[in-house]
C-alpha positions as CSV (number, residue, x, y, z in Angstrom):
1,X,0.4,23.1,14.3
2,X,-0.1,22.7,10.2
3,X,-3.5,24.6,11.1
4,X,-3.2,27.3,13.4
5,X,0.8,28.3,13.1
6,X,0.9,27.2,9.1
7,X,-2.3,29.2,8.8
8,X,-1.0,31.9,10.8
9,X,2.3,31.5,8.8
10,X,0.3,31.7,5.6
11,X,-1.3,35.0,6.1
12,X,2.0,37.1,6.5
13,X,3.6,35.8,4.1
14,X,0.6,36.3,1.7
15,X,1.1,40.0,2.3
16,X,4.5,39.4,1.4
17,X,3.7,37.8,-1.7
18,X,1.0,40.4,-2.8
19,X,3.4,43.3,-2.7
20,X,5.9,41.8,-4.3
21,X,3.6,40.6,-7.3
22,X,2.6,44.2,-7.8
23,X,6.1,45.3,-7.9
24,X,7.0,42.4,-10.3
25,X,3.9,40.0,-12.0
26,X,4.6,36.6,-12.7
27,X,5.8,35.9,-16.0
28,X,3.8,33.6,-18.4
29,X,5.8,31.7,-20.4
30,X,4.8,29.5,-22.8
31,X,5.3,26.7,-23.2
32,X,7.5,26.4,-20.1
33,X,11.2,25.3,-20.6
34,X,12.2,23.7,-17.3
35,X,16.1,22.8,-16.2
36,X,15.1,22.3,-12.5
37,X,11.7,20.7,-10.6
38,X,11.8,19.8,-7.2
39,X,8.7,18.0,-6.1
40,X,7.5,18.1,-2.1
41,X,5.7,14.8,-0.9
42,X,6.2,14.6,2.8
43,X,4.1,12.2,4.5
44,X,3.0,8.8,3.4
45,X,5.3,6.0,1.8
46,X,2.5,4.9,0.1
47,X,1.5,8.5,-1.4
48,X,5.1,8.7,-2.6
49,X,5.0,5.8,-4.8
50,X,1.2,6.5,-5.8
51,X,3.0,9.9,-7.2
52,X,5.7,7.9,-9.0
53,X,3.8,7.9,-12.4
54,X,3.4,11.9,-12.2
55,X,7.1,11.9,-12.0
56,X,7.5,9.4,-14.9
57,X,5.6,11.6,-17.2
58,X,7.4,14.8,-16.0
59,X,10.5,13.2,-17.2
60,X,9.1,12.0,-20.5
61,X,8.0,15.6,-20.8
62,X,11.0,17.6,-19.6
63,X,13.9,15.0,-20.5
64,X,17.2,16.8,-19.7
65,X,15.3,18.4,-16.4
66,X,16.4,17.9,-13.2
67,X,13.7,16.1,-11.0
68,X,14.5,16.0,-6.9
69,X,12.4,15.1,-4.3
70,X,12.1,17.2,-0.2
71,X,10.3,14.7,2.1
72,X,10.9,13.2,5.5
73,X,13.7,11.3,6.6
74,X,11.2,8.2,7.0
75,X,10.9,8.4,3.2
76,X,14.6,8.4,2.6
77,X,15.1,4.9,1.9
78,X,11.5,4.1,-0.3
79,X,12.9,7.5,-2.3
80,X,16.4,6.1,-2.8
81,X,15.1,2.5,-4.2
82,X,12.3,4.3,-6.7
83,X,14.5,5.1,-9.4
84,X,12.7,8.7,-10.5
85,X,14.6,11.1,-8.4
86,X,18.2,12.7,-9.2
87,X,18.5,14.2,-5.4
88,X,16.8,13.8,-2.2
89,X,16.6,16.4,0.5
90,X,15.0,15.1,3.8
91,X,13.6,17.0,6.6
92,X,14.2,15.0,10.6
93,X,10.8,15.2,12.1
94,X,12.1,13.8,15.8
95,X,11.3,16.6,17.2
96,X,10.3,20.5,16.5
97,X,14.1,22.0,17.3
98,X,14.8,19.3,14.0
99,X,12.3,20.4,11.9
100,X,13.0,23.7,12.1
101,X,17.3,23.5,11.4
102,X,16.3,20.5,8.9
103,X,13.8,22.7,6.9
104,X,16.0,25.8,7.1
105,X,19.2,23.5,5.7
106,X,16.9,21.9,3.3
107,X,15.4,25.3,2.0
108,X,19.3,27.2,1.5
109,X,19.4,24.4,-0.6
110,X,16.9,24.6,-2.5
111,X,17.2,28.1,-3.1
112,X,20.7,28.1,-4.2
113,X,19.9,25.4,-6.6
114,X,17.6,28.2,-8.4
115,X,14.4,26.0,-9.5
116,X,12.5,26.8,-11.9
117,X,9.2,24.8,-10.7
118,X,8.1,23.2,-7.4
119,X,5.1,20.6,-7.3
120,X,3.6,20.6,-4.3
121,X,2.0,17.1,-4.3
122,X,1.0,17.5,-0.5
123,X,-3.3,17.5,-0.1
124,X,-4.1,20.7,1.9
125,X,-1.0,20.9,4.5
126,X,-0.5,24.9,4.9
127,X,3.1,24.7,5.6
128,X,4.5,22.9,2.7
129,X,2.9,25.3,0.9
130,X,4.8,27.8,2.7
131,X,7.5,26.6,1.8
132,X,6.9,25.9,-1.7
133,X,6.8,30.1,-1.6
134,X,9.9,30.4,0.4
135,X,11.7,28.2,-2.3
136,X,11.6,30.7,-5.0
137,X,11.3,29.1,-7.8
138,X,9.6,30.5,-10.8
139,X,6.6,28.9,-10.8
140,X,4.6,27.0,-7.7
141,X,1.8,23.5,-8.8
142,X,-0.3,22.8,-5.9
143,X,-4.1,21.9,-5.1
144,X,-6.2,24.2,-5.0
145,X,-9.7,24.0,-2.4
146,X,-11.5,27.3,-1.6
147,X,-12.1,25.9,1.8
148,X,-8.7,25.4,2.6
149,X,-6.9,28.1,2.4
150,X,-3.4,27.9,2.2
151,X,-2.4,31.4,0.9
152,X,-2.1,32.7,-3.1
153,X,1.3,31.3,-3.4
154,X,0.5,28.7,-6.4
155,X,1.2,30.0,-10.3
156,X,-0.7,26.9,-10.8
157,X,-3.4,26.1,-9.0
158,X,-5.3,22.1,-9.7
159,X,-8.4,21.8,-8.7
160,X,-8.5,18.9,-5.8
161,X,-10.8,15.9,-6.4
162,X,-11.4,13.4,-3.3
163,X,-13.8,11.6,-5.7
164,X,-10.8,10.2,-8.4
165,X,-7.7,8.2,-7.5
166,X,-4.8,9.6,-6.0
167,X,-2.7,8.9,-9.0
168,X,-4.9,11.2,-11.1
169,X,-5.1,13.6,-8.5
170,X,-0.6,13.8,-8.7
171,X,-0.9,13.3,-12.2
172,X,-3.0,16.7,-12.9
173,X,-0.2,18.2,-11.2
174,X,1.8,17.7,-13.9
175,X,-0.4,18.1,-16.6
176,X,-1.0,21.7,-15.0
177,X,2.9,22.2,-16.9
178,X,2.8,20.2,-19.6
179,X,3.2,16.6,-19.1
180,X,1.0,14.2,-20.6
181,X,0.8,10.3,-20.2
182,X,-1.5,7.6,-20.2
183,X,0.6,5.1,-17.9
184,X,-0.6,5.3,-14.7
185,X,1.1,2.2,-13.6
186,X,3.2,2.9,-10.3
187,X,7.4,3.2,-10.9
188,X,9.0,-0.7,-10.4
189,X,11.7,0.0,-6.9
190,X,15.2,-1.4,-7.7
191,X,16.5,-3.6,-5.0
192,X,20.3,-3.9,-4.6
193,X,21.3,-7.7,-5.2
194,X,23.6,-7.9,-2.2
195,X,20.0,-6.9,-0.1
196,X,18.4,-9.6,-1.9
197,X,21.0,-12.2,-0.9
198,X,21.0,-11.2,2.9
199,X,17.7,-11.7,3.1
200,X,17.6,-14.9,1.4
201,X,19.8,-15.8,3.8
202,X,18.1,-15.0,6.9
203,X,15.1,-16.8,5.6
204,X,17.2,-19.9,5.2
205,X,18.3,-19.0,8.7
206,X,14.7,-19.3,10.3
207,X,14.1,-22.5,7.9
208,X,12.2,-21.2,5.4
209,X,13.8,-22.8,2.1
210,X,13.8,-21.9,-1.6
211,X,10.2,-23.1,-3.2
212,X,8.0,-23.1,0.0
213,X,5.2,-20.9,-0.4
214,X,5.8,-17.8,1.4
215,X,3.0,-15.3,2.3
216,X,3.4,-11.8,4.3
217,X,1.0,-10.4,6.2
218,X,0.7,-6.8,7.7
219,X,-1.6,-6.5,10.4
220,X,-0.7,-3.0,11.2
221,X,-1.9,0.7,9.6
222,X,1.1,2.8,11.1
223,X,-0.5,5.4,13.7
224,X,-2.8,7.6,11.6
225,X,-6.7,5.7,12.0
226,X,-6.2,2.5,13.4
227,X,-9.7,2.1,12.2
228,X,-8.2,1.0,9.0
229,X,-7.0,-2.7,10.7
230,X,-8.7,-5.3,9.7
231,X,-9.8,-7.4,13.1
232,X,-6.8,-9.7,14.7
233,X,-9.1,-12.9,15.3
234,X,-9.8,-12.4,11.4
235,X,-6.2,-12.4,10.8
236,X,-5.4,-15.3,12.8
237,X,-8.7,-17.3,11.3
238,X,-7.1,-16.7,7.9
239,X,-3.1,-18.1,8.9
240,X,-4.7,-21.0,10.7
241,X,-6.9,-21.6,7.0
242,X,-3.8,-21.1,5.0
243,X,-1.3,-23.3,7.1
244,X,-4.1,-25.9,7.2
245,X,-4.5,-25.8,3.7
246,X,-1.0,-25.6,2.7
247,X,1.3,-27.5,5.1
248,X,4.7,-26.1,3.8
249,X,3.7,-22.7,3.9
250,X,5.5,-20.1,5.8
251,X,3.7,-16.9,7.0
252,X,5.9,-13.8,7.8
253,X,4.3,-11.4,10.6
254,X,5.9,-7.7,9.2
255,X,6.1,-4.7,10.1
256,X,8.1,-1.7,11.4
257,X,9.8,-1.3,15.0
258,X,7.0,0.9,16.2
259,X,4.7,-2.2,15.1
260,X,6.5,-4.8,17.4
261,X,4.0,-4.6,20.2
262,X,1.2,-5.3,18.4
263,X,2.9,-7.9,16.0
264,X,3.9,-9.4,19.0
265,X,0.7,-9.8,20.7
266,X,-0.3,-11.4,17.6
267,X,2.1,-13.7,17.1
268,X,1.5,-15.2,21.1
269,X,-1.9,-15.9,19.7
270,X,-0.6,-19.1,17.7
271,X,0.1,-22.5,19.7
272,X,3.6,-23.7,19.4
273,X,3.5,-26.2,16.8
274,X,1.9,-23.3,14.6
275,X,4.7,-20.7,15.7
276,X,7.0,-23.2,13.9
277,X,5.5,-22.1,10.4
278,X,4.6,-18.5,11.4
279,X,7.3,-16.1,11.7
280,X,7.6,-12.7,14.0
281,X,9.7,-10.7,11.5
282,X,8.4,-7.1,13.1
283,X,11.7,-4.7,13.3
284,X,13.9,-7.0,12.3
285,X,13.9,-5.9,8.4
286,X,14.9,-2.3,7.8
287,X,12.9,-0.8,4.7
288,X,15.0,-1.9,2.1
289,X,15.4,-5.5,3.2
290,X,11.5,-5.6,3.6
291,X,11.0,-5.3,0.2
292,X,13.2,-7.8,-0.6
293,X,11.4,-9.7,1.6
294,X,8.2,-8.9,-0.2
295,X,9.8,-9.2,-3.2
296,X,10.2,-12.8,-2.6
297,X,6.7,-13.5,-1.1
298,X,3.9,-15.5,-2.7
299,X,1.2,-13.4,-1.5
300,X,1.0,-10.1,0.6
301,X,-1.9,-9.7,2.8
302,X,-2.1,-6.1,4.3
303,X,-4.4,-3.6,5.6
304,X,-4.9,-0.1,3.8
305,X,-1.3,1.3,3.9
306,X,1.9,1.9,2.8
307,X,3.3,-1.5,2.8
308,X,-0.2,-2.3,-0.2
309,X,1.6,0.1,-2.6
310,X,5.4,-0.8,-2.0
311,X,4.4,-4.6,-2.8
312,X,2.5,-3.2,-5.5
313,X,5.6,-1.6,-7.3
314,X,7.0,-5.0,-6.8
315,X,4.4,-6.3,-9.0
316,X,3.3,-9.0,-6.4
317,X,0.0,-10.5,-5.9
318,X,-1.6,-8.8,-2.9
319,X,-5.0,-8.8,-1.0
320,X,-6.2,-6.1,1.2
321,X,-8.7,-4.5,3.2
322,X,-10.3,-1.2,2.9
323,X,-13.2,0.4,4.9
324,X,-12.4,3.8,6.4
325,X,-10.6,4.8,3.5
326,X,-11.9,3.7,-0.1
327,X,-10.1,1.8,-2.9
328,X,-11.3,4.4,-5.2
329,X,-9.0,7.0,-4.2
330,X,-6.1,4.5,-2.8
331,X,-6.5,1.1,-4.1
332,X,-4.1,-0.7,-6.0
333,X,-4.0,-1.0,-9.8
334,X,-1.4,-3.5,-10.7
335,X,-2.3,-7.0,-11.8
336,X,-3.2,-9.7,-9.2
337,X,-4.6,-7.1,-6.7
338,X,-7.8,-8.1,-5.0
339,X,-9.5,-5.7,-2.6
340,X,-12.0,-6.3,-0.3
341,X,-14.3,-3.5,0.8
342,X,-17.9,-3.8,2.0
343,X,-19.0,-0.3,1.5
344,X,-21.9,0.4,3.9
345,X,-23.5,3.5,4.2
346,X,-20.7,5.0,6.7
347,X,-17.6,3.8,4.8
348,X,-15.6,5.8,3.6
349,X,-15.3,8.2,6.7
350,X,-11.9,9.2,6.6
351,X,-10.6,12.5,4.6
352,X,-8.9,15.5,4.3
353,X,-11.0,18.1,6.2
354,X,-11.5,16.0,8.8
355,X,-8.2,15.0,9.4
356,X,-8.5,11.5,9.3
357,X,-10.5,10.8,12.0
358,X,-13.1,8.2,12.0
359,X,-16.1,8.8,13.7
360,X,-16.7,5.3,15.3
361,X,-14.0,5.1,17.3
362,X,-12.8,2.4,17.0
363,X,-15.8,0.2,16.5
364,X,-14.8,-0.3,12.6
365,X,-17.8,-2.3,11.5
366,X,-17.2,-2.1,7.8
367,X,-13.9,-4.0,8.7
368,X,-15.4,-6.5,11.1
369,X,-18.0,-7.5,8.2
370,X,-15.2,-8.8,6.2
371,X,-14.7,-12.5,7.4
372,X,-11.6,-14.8,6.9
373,X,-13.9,-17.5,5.0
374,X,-14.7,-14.5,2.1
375,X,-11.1,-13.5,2.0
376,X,-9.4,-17.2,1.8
377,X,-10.5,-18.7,-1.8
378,X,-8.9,-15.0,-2.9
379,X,-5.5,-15.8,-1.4
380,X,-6.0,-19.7,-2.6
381,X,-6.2,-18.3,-6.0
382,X,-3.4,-16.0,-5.6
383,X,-1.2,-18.9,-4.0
384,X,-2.1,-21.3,-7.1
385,X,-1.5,-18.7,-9.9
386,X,-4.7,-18.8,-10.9
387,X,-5.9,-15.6,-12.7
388,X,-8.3,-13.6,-10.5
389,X,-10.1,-9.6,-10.5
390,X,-11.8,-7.9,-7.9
391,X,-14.7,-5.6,-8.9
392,X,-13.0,-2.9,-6.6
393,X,-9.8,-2.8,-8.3
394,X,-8.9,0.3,-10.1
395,X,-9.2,1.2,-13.6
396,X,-8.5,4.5,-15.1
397,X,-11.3,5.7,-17.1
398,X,-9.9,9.0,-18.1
399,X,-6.3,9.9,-20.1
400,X,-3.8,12.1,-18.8
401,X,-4.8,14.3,-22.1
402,X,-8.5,14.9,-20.6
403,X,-7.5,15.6,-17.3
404,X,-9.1,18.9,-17.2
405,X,-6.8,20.8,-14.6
406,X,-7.8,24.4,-14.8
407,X,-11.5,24.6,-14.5
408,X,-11.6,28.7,-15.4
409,X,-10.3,28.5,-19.0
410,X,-12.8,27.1,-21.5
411,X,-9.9,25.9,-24.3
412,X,-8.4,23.9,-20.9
413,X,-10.0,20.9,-22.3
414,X,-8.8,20.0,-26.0
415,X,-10.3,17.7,-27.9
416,X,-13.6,17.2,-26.1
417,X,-14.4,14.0,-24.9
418,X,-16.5,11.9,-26.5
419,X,-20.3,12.2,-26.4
420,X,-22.4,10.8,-24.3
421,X,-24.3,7.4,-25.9
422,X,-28.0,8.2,-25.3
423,X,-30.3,5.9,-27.2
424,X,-34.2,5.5,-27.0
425,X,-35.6,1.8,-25.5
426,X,-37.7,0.3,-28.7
427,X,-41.4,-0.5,-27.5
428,X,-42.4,-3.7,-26.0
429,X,-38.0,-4.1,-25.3
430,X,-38.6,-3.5,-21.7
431,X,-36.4,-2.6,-19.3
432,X,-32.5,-3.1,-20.3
């Protein structure tokens, strides 16, 4: 649909939007005084809160301004507990006849609002930037591919980089108008206290007591590439190591209601005695009591999704798996993340202009190489507080301030970074 009707969509309206910049050219001021930003992030919980330090700096740049967020209705809840957002408008995506009366409430909103900037902070989806046109606000931040085309709406186009982390990626976005930070941590969520005590309560409930070790673990990816789980007799090898190793642990089985059958099917692997220590918890946690839950949790293990960056937030120790996707554009960055990713000549596969899709279907060998015994001594560490690093943890190498977001202008880039260390080898020193 986001391809052939958004592009369709696209191309009248571009017409549209060339007349009426003939009739009246965009104004250039400088530097920008905004009152009003809404920013569009749609799909992916975990892309939300990967854009929270984007936000974080628009604030630090635009104090007084007026920051609200247009997503999903899935995203409601994550939205309401990040504490960056002064209004959320959400769009019901049940079914087409909702999109449509959603969006159109959602846009006579925005519009009578009058904003003077919207960030587009979706990749290459042709509609949302449709509607960041239709929202008439003074000025439009979006990425920018030639290959994609998604209409001459944007007053500020941003170069799109699938080679840099997705933080840096939202974080030129802002920079594009202005804002400038070097913390790229991801925004702490709030949990209310009276969530925290109900589920305290229903852990006590199952019999899982203050002061057991408690570790969750998230063998599902949501329904975009299921290439991205990480095996089940993998999973279950790990539990069995963990509850062997530990005998008062507790391991919580999470996930969403859509993820009850497989969580399920999962869970029926373990023999009785075992099920009294492991814990089918899928659906029965909406969002907000989930991360209390993880809030609470010794260790989170977890494929590549969502979940990684909402325990991330929380500042909890996590481990997870990567392989159709890479670490370098989605992997955590906190403290006490390790990652495992093996990297073969086929991983990553998964990106933008292919939609997703991985080309092995199914047969996700850069996950399979991954073994339990690898991934144990991580989580032992974890468990035990003992300080650990993972060579495929992020690190930023680049400031906000050198974030070079308009490749045409040659003064984009001020000062220059610094130069390149070349020395000459002395004879007879060899190879370094």
């Amino acid at each position: 649909m986001d391809r052939y009707v958004g592009g369709f969509l696209c191309r009248c309206f571009d017409v549209f939007n060339g007349l009426e910049r003939r009739i009246k050219p965009r104004s250039k001021e400088e530097p920008l005084q905004l009152e009003r930003i809404l920013v569009m992030k749609y799909f992916g919980m975990g892309s939300l809160i990967l854009a929270s330090p984007m936000v974080r700096a628009l604030r630090k740049r635009y104090p007084d301004a007026q920051i609200d967020l247009l997503t999903i209705e899935q995203n409601r809840s994550v939205a309401q507990i990040l504490p960056i957002f002064d209004h959320v408008y959400v769009v019901d995506t049940r079914s087409l006849s909702s999109v449509t009366v959603s969006m159109a409430r959602a846009l006579r909103q925005v519009r009578r609002n009058r904003y003077d900037a919207v960030i587009d902070a979706e990749f290459f989806s042709r509609l949302s930037s449709l509607v960041a046109y239709l929202s008439r606000a003074r000025y439009s931040v979006g990425f920018y591919l030639p290959e994609i085309w998604r209409g001459n709406f944007l007053t500020h186009q941003v170069h799109f980089n699938s080679y840099r982390h997705a933080i840096l990626a939202f974080m030129a976005l802002a920079k594009s108008i202005g804002a400038n930070t070097d913390d790229f941590s991801v925004e702490a969520v709030t949990i209310p206290d009276a969530v925290d005590g109900s589920v305290r309560a229903s852990l006590q409930e199952m019999g899982v007591h203050p002061g057991q070790p408690l570790v969750c673990v998230n063998v599902n990816t949501g329904p975009l590439s299921p290439e991205r789980r990480w095996p089940e007799e993998h999973f279950t090898s790990l539990i069995r190591m963990i509850l062997w190793e530990y005998r008062r642990a507790a391991v919580m089985l999470v996930g969403a209601g859509a993820d009850v059958p497989v969580v399920t099917h999962m869970h029926n692997l373990f023999g009785n005695d075992e099920r009294k220590r492991v814990f089918n918890v899928a659906g029965k946690f909406n969002l907000l009591e989930f991360a209390a839950l993880l809030k609470l949790s010794d260790v989170f293990i977890t494929n590549d999704s969502g979940p990684l960056h909402l325990a991330e937030s929380l500042r909890r120790p996590t481990v997870s798996f990567f392989g159709p996707e890479t670490p370098v554009l989605y992997g955590p960055t906190g403290e006490k993340q390790v990652v495992f990713y093996k990297g073969i000549y086929c991983s990553p596969c998964l990106n933008i202009q292919n939609q997703k899709e991985a080309p092995c279907n199914g047969n996700n060998i850069c996950m399979k190489l991954i073994t339990a015994t690898e991934v144990f001594p991580a989580v032992k560490m974890l468990l035990e507080g003992v300080p650990t690093t993972s060579p495929f943890r992020v690190s930023f190498d680049v400031s906000a301030k050198e974030l070079l977001t308009d490749y045409r202008s040659a003064n984009a880039l001020q000062p220059a970074p610094a130069e390149v260390p070349i020395r000459a080898i002395p004879k007879g020193a060899g190879r370094p």
